[in-house]
MIDOSE-1310 file (N, C-alpha, C; in nm, 2 decimals, decimal comma, always signed):
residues 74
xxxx	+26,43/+3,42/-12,47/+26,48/+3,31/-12,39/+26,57/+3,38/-12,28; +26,55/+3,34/-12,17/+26,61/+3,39/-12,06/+26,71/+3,34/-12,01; +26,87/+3,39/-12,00/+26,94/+3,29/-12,03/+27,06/+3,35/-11,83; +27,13/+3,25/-11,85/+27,20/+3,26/-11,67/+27,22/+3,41/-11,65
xxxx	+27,27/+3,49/-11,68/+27,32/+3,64/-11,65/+27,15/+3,72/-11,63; +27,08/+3,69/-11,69/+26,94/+3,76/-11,64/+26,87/+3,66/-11,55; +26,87/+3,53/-11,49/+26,82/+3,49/-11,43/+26,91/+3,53/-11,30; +27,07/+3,56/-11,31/+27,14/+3,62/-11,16/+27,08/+3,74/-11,12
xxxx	+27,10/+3,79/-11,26/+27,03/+3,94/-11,18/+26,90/+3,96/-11,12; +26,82/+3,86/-11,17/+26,71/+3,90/-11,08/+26,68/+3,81/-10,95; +26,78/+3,74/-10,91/+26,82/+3,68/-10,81/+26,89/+3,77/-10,73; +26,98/+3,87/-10,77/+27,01/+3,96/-10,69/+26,95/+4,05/-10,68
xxxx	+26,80/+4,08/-10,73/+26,72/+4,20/-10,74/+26,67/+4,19/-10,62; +26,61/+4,01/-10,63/+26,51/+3,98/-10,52/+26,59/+3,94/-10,39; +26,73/+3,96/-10,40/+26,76/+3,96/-10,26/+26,84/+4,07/-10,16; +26,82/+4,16/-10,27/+26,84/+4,30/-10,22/+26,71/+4,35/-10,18
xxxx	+26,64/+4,37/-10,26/+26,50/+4,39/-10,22/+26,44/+4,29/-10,01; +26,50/+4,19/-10,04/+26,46/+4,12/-9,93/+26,57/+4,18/-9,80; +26,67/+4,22/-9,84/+26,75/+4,25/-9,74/+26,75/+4,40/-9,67; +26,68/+4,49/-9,76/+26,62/+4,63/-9,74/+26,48/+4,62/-9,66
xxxx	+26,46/+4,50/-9,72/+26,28/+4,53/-9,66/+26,32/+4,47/-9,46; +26,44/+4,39/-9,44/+26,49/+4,35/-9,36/+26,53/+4,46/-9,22; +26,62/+4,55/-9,31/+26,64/+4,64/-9,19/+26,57/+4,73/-9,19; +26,45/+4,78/-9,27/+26,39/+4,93/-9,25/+26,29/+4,90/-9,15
xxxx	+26,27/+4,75/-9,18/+26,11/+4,69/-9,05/+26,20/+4,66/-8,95; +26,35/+4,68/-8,93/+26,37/+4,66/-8,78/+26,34/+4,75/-8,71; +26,29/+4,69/-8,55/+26,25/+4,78/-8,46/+26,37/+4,85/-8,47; +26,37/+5,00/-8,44/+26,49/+5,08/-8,40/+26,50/+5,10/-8,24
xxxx	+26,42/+5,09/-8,15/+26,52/+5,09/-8,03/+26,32/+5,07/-7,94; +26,31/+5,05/-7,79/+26,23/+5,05/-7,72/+26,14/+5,17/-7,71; +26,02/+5,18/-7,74/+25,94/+5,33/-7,67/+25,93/+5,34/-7,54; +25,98/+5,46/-7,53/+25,96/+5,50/-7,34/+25,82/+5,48/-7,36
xxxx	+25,80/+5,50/-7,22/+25,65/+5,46/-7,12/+25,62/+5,61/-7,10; +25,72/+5,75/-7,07/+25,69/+5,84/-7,01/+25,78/+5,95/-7,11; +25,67/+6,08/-7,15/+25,78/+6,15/-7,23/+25,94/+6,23/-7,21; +25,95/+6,19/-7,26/+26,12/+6,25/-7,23/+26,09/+6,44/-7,21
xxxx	+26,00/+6,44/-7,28/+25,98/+6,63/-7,28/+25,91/+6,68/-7,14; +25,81/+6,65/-7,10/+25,73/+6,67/-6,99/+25,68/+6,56/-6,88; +25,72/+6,47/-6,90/+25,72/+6,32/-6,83/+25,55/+6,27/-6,76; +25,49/+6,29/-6,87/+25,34/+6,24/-6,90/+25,36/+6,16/-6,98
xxxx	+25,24/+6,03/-6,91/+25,28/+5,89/-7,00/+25,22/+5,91/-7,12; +25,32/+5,82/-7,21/+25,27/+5,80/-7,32/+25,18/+5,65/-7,36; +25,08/+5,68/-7,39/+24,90/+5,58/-7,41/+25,02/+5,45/-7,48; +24,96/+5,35/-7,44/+25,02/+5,20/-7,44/+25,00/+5,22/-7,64
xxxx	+24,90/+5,28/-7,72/+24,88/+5,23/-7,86/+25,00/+5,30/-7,96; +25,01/+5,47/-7,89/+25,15/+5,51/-7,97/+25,23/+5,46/-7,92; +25,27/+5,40/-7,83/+25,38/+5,33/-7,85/+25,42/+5,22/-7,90; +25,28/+5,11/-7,92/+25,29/+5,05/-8,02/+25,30/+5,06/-8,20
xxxx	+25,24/+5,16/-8,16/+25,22/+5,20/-8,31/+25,41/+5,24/-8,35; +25,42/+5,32/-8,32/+25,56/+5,39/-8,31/+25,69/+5,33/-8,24; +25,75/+5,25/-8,29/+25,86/+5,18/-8,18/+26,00/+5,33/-8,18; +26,02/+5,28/-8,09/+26,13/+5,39/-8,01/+26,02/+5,52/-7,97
xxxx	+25,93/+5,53/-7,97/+25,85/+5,66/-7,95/+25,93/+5,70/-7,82; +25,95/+5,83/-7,82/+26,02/+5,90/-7,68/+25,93/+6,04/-7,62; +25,82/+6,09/-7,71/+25,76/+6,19/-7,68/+25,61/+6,18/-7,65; +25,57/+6,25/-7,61/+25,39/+6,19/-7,58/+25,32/+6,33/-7,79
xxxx	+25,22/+6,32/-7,79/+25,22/+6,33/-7,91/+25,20/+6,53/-7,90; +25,19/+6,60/-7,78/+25,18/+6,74/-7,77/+25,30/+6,74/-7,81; +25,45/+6,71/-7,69/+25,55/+6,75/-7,72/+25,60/+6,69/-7,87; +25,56/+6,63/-7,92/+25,60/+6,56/-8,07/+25,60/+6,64/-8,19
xxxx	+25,46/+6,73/-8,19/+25,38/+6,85/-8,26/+25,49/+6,95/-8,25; +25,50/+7,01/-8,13/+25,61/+7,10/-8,09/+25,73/+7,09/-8,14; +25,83/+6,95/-8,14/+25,95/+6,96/-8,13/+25,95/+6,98/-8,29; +25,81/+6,89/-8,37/+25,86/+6,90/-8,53/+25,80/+7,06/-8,56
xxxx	+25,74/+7,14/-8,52/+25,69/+7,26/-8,54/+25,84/+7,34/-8,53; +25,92/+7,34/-8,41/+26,04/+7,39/-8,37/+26,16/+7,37/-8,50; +26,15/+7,22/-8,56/+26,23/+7,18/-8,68/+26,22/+7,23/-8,79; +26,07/+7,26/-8,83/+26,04/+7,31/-8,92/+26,10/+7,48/-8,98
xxxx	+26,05/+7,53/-8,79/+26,10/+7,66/-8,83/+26,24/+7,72/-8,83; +26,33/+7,65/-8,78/+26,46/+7,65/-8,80/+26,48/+7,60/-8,91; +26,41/+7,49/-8,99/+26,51/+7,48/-9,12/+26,43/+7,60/-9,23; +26,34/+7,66/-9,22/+26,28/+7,76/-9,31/+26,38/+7,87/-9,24
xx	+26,36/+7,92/-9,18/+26,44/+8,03/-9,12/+26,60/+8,01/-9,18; +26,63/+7,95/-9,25/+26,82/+7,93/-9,30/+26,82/+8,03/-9,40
């Protein structure tokens, strides 16, 4: 029997769960139109695909290739 203290909590399960799924799908900021790195446009689909996109997808490769090797290199 399912009694008030477990039907709260899963009232608060499902609205935590609803409140996370809230902000992670917020857009986080506008995609530029042109890359911040070399200022070649970036194709109308990554930037839908990708909200805030700021790089065209060469310099993208690069900057995470550049991340990579500085955090191996520690």
């Amino acid at each position: 029997m399912v009694d008030i203290m477990d039907r709260e909590q899963q009232r608060q399960a499902e609205q935590l769960a609803l409140d996370i799924a809230a902000v992670t799908q917020r857009p986080k900021c506008v995609s530029a139109f042109f890359c911040q790195e070399c200022d070649s446009a970036i194709p109308e689909a990554r930037r839908r695909a990708l909200s805030g996109v700021s790089r065209c997808v060469a310099c993208q490769e690069i900057a995470e290739l550049r991340a990579r090797h500085y955090q191996s290199g520690r």
